[in-house]
C-alpha positions in Angstrom: 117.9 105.8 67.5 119.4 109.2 68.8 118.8 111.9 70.5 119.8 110.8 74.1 120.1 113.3 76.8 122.8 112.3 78.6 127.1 110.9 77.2 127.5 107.0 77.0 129.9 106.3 79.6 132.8 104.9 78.4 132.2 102.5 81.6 129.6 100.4 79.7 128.2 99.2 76.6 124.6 100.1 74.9 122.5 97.6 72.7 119.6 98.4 71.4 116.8 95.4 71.0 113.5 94.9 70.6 110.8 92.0 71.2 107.4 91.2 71.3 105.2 91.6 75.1 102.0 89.6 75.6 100.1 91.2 72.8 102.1 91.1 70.2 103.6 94.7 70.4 107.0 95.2 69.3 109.2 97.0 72.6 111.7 98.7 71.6 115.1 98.9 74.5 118.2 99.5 75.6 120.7 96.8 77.0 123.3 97.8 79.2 126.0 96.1 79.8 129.7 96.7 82.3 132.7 97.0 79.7 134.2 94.5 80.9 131.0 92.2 80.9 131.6 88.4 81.2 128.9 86.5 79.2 130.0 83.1 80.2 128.7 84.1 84.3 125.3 84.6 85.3 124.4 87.8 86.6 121.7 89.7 88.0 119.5 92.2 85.9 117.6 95.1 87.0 114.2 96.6 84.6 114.2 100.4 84.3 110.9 102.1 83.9 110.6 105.5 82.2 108.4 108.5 83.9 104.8 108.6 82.4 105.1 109.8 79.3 109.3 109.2 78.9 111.0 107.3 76.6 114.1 105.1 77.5 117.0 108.0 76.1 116.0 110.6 79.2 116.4 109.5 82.8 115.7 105.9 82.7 118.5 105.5 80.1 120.9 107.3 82.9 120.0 104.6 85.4 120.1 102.0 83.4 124.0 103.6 82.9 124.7 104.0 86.3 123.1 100.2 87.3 125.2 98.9 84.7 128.4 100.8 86.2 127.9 99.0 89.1 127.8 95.4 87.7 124.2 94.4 86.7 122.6 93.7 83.5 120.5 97.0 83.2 117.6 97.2 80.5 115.3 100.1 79.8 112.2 100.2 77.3 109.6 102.8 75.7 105.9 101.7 76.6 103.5 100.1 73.9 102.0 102.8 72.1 104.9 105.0 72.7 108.3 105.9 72.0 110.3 103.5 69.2 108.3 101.2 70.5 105.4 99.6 67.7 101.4 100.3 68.3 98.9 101.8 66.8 97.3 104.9 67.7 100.3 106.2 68.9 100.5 107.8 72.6 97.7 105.6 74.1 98.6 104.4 77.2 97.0 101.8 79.8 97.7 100.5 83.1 97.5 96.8 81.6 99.2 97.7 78.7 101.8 99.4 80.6 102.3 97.3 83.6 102.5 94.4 80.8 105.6 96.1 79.3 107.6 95.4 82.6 106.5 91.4 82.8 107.7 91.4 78.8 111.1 93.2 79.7 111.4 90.1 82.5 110.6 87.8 79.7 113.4 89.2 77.2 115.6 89.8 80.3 115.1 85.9 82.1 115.5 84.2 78.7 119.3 86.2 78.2 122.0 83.2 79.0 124.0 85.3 80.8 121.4 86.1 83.0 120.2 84.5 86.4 116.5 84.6 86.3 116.3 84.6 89.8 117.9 87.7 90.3 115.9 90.1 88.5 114.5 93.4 89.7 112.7 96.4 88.6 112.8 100.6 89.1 109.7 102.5 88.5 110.6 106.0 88.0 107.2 108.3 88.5 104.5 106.8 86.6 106.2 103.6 86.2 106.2 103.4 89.8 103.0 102.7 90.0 103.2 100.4 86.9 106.3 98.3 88.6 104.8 97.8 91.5 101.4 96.8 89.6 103.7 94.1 87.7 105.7 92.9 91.1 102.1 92.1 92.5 101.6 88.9 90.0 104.6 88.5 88.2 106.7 86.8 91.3 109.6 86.9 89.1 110.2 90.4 89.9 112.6 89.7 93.2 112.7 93.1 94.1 111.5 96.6 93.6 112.6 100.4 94.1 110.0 103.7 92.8 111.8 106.7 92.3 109.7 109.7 92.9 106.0 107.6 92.3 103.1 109.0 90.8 100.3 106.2 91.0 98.7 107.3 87.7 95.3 105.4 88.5 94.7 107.2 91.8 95.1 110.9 90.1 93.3 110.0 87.2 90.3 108.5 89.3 90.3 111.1 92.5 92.2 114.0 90.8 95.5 115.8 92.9 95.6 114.9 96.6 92.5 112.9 96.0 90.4 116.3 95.4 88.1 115.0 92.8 84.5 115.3 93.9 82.0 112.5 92.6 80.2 115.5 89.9 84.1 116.4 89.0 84.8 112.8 88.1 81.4 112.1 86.2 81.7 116.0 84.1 85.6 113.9 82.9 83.6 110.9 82.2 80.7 112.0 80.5 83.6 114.7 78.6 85.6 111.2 77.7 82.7 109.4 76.4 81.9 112.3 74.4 85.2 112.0 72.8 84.7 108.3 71.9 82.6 109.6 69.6 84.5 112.3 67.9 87.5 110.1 67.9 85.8 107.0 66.2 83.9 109.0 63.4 87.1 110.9 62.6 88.9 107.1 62.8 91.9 108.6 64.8 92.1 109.7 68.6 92.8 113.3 70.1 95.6 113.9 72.1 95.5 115.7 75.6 97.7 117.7 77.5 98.7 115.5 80.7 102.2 116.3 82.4 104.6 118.6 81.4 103.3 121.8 79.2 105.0 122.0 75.9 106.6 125.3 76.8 106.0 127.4 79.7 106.7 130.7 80.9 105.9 133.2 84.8 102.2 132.1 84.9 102.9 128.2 85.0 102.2 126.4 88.3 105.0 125.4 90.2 104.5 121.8 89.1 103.8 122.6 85.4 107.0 124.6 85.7 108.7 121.7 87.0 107.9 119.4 84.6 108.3 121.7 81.7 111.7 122.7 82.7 112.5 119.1 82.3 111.0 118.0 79.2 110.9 121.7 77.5 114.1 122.4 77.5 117.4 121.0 76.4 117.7 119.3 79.6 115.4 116.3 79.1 114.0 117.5 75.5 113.3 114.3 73.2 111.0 114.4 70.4 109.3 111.2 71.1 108.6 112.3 74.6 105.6 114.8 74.1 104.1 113.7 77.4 101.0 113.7 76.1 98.2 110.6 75.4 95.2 109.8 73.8 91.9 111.6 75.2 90.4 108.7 75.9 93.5 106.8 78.0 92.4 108.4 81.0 88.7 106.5 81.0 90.8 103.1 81.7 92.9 104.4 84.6 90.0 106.2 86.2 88.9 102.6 86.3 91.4 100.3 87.3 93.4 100.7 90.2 97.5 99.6 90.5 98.2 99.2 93.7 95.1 96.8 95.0 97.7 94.5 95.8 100.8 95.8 97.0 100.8 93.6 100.1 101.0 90.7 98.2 104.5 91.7 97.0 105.8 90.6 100.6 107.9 88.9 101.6 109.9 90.6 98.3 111.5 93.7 99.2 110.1 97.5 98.0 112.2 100.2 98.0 110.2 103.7 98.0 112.7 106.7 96.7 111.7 110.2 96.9 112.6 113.6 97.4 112.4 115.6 100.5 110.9 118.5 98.5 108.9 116.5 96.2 105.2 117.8 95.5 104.7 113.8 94.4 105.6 112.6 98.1 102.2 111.1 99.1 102.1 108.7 96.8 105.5 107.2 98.0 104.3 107.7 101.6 100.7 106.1 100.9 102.1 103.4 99.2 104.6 103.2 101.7 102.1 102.5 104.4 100.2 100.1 102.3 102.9 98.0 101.9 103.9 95.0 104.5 107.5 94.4 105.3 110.0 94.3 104.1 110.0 97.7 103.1 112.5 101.0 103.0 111.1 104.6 102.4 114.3 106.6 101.6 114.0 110.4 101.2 116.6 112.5 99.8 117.6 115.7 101.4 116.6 118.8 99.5 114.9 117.4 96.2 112.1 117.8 94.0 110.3 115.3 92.3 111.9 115.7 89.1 115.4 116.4 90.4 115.8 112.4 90.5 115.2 112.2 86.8 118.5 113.3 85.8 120.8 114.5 88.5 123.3 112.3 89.0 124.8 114.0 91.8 121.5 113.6 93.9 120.3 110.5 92.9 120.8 108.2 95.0 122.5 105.5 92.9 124.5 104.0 95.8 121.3 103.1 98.0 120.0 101.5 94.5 123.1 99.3 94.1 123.1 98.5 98.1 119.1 97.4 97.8 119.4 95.2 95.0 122.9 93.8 95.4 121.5 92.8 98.8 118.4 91.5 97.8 119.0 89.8 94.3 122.5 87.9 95.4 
């Protein structure tokens, strides 16, 4: 397994394992350890979430570095269906499926010796902001949570951007999806559709395609395995099942909402952020984009990360 964006720090160590979630799909991940690691301690261990429709060697892999620079047990993962990770068809996606693959990193994570299962917490970066919170709602072993530029995937799919969506808009993409059922089932494999970044781009691309592309177009975040594009029919099941219904019940465990102060993704991190009961943190960083806090290491914020969970899993 190759093709990481970003230089292993000679800081840490990277292990690459895999096990089984909840229905019996095989997760491919990254372990990251401090060089100096003591496996006879226990230690606290923080869950990395890639953006919808990334793969564990792009951004999550570089905070799952930096975490483990700073002392915890970091682990990123693809999502079932996705990445290294087992499933077939590939590139489906699902907000059970996908909020599952964080409860089955906790199982892998909480069963390590040298980890204390009562200091584990999760990042959700875009997309899997939405999916770790979803998972911190009912799996109470999740201490503590941060989202880093959130998308809640189920609340654009269902009411379209900034909630837009009228109700003959959303049934013309339903009745469009079930039509597709069809196609896909007598041809006995799905159709993939563009969703997120545009595989290239050039002057006539929105501003947001254009952001995303830059990202995952170019050699910057680039990874074959990270097309950013799913199945057709993925999008019936989000249009359907909301993620954050219940947020509040995450209380009195700590969220930490991350975003940028340019970010065209901001509501979400500000709805959520209002949904939520205490205690909670929304923590915007000067002058960046949405997708700047994929890979930026000199804007991340990486210090507020290792104050939030040092504070709240110790």
């Amino acid at each position: 397994m190759s093709n990481y964006i970003f230089e292993l720090s000679d800081k840490v160590t990277r292990k690459s394992v895999s096990y089984n979630n909840r229905f019996g799909i095989k997760i491919a991940a990254d372990f990251y350890l401090p060089k100096d690691f003591d496996e006879s301690k226990k230690h606290a261990a923080v869950i990395i979430g890639s953006p919808y429709g990334g793969v564990k060697e792009q951004g999550a892999g570089i905070y799952a570095q930096n975490m483990a620079e700073r002392g915890f047990v970091a682990l990123t993962f693809d999502p079932s269906y996705n990445g290294y990770s087992g499933g077939e068809p590939r590139h489906l996606s699902s907000p059970d499926l996908f909020v599952e693959d964080f409860s089955a990193a906790v199982d892998y994570v909480g069963t390590r010796p040298f980890v204390d299962r009562n200091q584990i917490g999760a990042i959700g970066m875009c997309g899997s902001g939405g999916f770790a919170i979803s998972a911190a709602q009912v799996d109470r072993r999740i201490k503590a949570v941060a989202t880093v530029s959130m998308y809640d995937i189920s609340r654009v799919a269902a009411n379209g951007w900034m909630d837009s969506l009228t109700k003959e808009e959303r049934n013309g993409m339903l009745d469009v999806i079930a039509e597709q059922r069809y196609v896909d089932f007598e041809a006995g494999q799905p159709t993939l559709a563009h969703r997120g970044a545009p595989i290239g781009f050039d002057e006539n691309t929105d501003p947001i395609g254009r952001e995303f592309g830059e990202f995952y177009s170019t050699p910057r975040g680039y990874h074959p395995n990270s097309i950013t594009q799913f199945t057709v029919t993925s999008n019936m099941s989000f249009m359907n099942f909301p993620l954050l219904t219940h947020i509040k019940s995450i209380s009195p465990r700590p969220i930490l909402f991350i975003m940028g102060e340019q970010a065209h993704s901001r509501y979400f991190s500000e709805d959520a952020y209002e949904l939520a009961v205490e205690p909670k943190e929304l923590f915007i960083v000067p002058n960046a984009g949405h997708v700047d806090l994929y890979d930026k290491t000199d804007v991340i914020p990486f210090d507020k990360l290792e104050s939030f969970f040092t504070e709240n899993l110790y």
